[in-house]
C-alpha positions in Angstrom: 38.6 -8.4 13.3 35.6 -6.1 12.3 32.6 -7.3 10.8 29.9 -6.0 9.8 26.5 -8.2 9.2 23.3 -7.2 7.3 20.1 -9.0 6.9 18.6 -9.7 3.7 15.1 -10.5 2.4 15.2 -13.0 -0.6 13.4 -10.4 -3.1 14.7 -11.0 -6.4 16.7 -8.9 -8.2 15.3 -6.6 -11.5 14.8 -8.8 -14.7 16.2 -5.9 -16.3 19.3 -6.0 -18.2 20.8 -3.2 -20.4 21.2 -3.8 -24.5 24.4 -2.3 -24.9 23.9 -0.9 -28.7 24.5 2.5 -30.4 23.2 3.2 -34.4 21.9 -0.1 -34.0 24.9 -1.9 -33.5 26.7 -3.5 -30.5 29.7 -1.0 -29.3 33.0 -3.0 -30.4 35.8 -3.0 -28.0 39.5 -3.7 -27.9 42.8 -3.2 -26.4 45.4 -1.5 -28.3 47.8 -1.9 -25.5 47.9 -2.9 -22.1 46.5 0.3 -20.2 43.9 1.2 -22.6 40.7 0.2 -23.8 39.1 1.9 -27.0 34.7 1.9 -27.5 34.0 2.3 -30.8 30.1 3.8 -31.0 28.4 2.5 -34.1 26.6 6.1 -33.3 25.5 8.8 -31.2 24.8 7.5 -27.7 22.8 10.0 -25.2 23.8 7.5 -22.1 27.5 7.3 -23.9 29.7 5.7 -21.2 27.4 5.5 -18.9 26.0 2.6 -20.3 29.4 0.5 -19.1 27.6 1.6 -15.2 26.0 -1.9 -15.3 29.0 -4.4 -17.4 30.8 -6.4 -14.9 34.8 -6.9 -16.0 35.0 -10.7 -15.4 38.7 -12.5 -15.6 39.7 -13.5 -18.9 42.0 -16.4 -17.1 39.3 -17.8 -15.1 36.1 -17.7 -18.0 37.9 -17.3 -21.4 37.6 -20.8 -22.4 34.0 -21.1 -21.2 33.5 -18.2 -23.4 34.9 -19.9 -26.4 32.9 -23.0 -25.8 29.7 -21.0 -25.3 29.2 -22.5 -21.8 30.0 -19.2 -20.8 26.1 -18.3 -19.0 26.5 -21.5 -16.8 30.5 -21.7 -15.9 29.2 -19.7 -12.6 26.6 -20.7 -10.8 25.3 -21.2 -7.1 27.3 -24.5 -6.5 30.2 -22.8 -7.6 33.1 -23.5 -5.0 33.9 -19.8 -4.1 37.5 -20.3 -4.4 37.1 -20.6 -7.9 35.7 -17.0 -8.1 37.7 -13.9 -9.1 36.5 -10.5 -9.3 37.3 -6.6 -8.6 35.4 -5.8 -5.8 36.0 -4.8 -2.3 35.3 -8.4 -0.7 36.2 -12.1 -2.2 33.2 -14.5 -1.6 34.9 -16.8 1.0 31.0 -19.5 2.1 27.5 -19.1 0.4 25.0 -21.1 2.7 21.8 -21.6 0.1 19.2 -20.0 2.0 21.1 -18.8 5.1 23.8 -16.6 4.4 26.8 -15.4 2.0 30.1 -14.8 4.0 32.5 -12.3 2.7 36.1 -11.1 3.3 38.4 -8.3 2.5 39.9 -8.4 -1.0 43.7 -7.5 -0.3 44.0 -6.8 -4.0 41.2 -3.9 -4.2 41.9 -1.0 -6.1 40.3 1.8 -4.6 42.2 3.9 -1.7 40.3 6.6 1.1 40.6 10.1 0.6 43.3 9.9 3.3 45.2 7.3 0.9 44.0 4.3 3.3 43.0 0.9 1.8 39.9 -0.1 1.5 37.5 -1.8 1.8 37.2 -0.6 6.3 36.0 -4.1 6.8 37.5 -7.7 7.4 34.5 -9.5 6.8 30.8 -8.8 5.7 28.3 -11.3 6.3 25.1 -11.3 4.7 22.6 -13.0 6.2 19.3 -14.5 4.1 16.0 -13.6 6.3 12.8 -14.9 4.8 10.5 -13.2 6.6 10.4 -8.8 6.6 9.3 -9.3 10.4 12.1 -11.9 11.5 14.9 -9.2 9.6 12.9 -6.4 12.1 13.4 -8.5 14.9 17.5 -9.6 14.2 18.0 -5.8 13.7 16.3 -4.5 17.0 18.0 -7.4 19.0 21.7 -6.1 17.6 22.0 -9.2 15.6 22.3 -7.5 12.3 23.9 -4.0 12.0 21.6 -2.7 8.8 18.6 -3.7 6.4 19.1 -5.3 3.2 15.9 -3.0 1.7 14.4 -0.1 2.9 12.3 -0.1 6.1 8.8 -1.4 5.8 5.8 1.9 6.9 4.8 -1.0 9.7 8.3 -0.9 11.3 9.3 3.4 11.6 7.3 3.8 15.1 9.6 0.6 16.8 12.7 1.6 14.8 11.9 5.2 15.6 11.4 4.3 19.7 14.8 2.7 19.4 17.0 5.4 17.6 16.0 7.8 20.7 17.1 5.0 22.9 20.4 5.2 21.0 20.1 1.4 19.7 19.6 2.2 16.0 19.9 5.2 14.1 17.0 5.8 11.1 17.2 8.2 8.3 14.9 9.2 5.6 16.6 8.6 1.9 13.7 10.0 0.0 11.0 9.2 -2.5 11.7 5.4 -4.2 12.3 5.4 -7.7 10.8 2.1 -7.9 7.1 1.6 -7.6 4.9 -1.8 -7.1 2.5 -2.1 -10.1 -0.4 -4.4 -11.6 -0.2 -5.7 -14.9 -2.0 -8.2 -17.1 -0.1 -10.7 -19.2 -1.0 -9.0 -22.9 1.3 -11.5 -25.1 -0.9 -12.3 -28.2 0.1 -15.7 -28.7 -0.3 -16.7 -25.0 -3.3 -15.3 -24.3 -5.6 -15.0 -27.5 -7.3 -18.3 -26.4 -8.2 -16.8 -23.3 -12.2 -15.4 -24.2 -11.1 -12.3 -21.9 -8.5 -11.5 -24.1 -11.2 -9.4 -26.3 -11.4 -7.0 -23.2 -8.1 -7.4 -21.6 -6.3 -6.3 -24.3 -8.2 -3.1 -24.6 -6.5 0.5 -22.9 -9.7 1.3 -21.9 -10.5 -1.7 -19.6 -7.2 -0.9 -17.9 -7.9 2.7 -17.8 -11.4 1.8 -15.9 -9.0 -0.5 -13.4 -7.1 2.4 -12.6 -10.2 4.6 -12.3 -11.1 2.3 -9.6 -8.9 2.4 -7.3 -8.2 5.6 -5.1 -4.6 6.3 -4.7 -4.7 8.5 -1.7 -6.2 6.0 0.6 -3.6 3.2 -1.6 -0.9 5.7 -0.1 -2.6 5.9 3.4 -3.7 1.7 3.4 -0.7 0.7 1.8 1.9 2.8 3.1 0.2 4.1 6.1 0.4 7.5 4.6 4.3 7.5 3.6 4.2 7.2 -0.2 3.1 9.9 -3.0 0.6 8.9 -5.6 2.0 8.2 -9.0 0.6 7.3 -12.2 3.5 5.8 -13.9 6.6 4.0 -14.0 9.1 6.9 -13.6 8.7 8.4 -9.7 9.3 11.9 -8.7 12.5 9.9 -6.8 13.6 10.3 -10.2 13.8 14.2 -10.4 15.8 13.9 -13.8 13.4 12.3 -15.6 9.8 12.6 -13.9 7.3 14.3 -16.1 4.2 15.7 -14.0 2.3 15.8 -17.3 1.5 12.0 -17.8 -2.8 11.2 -18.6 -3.9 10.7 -15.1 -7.2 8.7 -14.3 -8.4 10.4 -11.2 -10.4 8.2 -8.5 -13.8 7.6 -10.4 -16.0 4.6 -10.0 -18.5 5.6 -12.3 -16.1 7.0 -15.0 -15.0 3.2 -14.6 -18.2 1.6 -15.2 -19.1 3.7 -17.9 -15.5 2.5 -19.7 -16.4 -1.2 -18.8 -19.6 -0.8 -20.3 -18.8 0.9 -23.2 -16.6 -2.3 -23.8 -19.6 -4.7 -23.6 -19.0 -5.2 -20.3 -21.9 -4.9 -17.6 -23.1 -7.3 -14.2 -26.1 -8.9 -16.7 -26.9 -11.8 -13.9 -26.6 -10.2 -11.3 -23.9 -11.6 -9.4 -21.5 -8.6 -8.6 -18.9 -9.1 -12.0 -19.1 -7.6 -15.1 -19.3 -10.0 -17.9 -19.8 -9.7 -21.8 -22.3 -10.6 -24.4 -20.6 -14.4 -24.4 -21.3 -14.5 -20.8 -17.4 -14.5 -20.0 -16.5 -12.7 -16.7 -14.2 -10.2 -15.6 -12.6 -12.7 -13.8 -8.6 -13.1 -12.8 -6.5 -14.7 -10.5 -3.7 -11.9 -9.1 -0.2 -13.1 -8.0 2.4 -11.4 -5.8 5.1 -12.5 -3.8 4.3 -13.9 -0.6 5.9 -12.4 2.5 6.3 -9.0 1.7 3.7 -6.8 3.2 3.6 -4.1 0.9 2.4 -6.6 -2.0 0.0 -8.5 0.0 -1.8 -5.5 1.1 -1.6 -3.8 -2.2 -3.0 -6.8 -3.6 -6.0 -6.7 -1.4 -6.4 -2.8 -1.7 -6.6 -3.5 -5.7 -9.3 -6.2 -5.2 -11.0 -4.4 -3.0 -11.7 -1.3 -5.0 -11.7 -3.4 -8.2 -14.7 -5.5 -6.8 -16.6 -2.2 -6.6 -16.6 -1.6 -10.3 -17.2 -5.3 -11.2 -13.9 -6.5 -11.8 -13.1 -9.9 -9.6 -9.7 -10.8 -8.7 -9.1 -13.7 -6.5 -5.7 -13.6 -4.8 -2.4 -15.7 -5.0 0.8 -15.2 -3.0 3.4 -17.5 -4.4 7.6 -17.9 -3.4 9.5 -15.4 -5.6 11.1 -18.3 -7.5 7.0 -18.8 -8.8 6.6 -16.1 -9.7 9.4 -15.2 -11.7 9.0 -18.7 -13.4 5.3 -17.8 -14.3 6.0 -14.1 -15.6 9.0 -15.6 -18.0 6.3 -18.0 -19.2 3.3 -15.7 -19.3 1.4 -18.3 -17.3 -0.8 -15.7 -15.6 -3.8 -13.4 -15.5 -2.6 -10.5 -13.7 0.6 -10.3 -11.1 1.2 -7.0 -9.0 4.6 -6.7 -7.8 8.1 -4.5 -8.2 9.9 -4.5 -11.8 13.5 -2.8 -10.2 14.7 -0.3 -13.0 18.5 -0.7 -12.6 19.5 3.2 -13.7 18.2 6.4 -13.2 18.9 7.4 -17.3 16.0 5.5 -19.6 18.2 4.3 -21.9 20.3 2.2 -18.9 16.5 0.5 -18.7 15.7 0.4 -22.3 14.4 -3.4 -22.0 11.7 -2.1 -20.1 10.9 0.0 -22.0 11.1 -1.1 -25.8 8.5 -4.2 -27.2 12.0 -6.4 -27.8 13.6 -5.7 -24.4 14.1 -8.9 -22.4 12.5 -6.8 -19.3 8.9 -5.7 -21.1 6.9 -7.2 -18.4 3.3 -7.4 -19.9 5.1 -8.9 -23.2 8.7 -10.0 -22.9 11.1 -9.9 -25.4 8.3 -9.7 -28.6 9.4 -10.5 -32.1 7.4 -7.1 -32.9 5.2 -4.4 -31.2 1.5 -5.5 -30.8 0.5 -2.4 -30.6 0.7 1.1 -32.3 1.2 2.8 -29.1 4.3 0.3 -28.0 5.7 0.6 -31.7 5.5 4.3 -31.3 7.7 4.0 -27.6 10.3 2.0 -29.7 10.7 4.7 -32.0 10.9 7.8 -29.2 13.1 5.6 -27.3 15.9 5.1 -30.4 15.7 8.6 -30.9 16.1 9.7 -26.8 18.8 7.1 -26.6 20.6 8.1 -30.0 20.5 12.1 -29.2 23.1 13.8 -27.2 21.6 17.5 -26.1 20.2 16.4 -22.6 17.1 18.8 -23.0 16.2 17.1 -26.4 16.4 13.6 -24.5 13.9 14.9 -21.2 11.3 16.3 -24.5 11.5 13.2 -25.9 11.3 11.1 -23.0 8.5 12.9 -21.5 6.2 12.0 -24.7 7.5 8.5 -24.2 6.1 8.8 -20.6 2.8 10.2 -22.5 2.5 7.6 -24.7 2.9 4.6 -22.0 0.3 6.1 -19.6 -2.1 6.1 -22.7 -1.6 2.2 -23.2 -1.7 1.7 -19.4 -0.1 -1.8 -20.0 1.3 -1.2 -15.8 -1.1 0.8 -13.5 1.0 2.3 -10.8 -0.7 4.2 -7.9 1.8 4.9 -4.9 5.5 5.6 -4.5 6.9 4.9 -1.2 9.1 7.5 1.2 12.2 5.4 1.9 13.6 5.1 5.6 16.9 3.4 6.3 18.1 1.9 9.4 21.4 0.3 11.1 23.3 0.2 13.6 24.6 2.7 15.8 28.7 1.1 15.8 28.2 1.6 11.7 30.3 4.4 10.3 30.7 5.8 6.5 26.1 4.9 5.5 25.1 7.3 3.0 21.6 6.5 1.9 20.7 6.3 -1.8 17.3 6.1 -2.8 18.8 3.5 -5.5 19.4 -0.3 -4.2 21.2 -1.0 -2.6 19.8 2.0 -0.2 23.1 1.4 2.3 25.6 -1.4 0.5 26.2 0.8 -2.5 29.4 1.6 -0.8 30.3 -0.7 1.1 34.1 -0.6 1.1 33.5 2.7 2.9 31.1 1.4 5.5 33.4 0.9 9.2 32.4 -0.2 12.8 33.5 1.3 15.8 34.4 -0.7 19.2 31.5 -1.1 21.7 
């Protein structure tokens, strides 16, 4: 029996999801007979089928009556016995161990064949095991323990990795530029935060515009990501060579371009004591969270407080568990949090929740009744119009100035975008890196071992 194990880190997922609408109305579906299935587009759709890319065909036998009961969001759920799961994919889910690992075996039933007309998936089995810690997953992958990386390889770990490939242990390959970046944003949901006495700054473009004056990017590249990432200044990376637009507002390394924008807000150090504060007296003051564990975030986190502290902004810093975290950004029960929103597609309008004031995956506002600002209502418009237009040119023009527009409103500073390195195994066979996630498990029913 072959199997292949991989260790995973317990970073959570995107809180993304995909609002699958065209003119305004969801796409209606049926099935005239039993071998076809007819989508019905309410109108134009630039993504068109694309958009299915991220809908999961669940079985009608198993979930139909949840569905009619609406119980249908909790019929599965972690103490689900996995017998009782069905699904279409290469491998049926035969243990789940909370917190330790998710074993996996062959699904006899798969659809998909090999070039060559063999079944797949390669494997018998696939075992994922859950690794808290980035430097215990280094460890169980040097030691021959685990055959490949959940996520990509950390900067910290290429030299070690790097010394083992030419020992013939591993093999490591560069994927590209990440088209996910960390970012810092401030919770900016009116009725959560217009208590707050900071919110008369917070909310303000320009006091996030003087944040992002602070901090240098090229030494965030070389601090953060000892020198393997590219400085960005928004959401969409050059990893994304589709959809990057070079021509964002930038706000270049400038400590005193960043006082002057913090004092022409009322903002200035009047006692003394290193933080800027306004007439009232009320600091720039914030508490930061991140996940805890991951080293990127943690020393991000201090790289951002560092440089902010220079300007006058004070952040004091708190690494929670990813289940926090989450909790408090569904709640807005924060100041500021500096961490990784994962954009599930490549196309815009496969991430439109991000992007639009009503999407469920706006991070700085989720899911608002209506745009609190004219810049966000103007990104709702652009983005009905990208998603609703089908020349592919027209959509890049349009999304460009939505681009624009969200760099002008810095509601998410970015200021690095990693270079992604893979690594496994040297017995694993069939690894194509993609610069999406999963970088390696993407296809796993093509992945094989040899023999040692």
């Amino acid at each position: 029996m072959f199997t292949l194990t991989a260790a995973m880190d317990p970073k959570s997922g995107s809180v993304l999801t995909s609002v699958l609408t065209a003119g305004g109305k969801p796409i209606a579906v049926n099935a005239p007979t039993p071998d076809t299935v007819t989508l019905i587009f309410a109108g134009p759709s630039g993504p068109g089928l694309r958009m299915l890319d991220q809908v999961a065909i669940l079985p009608k036998h198993k979930l139909e009556a949840a569905y009619a009961s609406g119980a249908f969001a909790k019929s599965w759920s972690a103490a689900t016995p996995p017998a009782e799961l069905a699904g279409l994919g290469p491998f049926l889910l035969k243990e789940y161990t909370p917190g330790q690992r998710l074993v996996f075996e062959r699904n006899p039933r798969y659809w998909r064949t090999a070039p060559n007309g063999d079944a797949l998936p390669y494997l018998d089995r696939l075992v994922l095991e859950i690794v808290p810690d980035q430097n215990a997953e280094l460890l169980r992958l040097q030691s021959g323990a685990t055959d490949l990386t959940q996520d990509a390889l950390r900067p910290d770990d290429y030299v070690p990795v790097k010394r083992l490939e030419q020992q013939g242990t591993l093999k490591m390959e560069e994927i590209g530029i990440s088209t996910d970046a960390d970012g810092l944003w401030f919770c900016l949901k009116p009725e959560a935060r217009r208590k707050d006495p900071r919110w008369a700054f917070v909310q303000q473009p320009a006091f996030r515009q003087a944040l992002s004056h602070a901090v240098d990017r090229e030494a965030f590249a070389q601090t953060v990501f000892l020198g393997e990432a590219v400085p960005i200044w928004g959401p969409v990376t050059p990893g994304n060579r589709e959809w990057f637009s070079p021509n964002v507002p930038r706000y270049p390394y400038d400590e005193a371009k960043a006082k002057a924008l913090l004092k022409s807000l009322g903002l200035e150090d009047r006692n003394g004591n290193g933080v800027v504060e306004d007439a009232k007296g009320t600091e720039a003051r914030f508490t930061l969270i991140t996940q805890k564990g991951l080293t990127y975030y943690e020393r991000g986190s201090a790289v951002i407080r560092d440089a902010a502290a220079k300007v006058g902004i004070a952040f004091d810093l708190a690494p929670l568990e990813v289940g926090a975290v989450y909790t408090r950004l569904q709640a807005c029960d924060y100041d500021a949090v500096y961490m990784r929103v994962l954009l599930t597609d490549l196309d815009p309008a496969g991430n439109i929740d991000f992007w639009v004031s009503y999407g469920e995956g706006h991070p700085w506002n989720i899911a608002s009744k209506t745009p609190a600002t004219e810049w966000e209502a103007r990104i709702d418009q652009l983005m009905a119009q990208q998603a609703a237009t089908l020349d592919l040119e027209q959509r890049r023009t349009l999304f460009a100035e939505v681009q624009k527009v969200m760099a002008e409103g810095s509601p998410v500073l970015y200021f690095a975008a990693p270079r992604l390195y893979s690594a496994h195994s040297t017995r694993m066979r069939g690894g194509v890196p993609s610069v999406m996630r999963p970088h390696l498990l993407w296809n796993v029913d093509m992945l094989a071992v040899s023999a040692k």
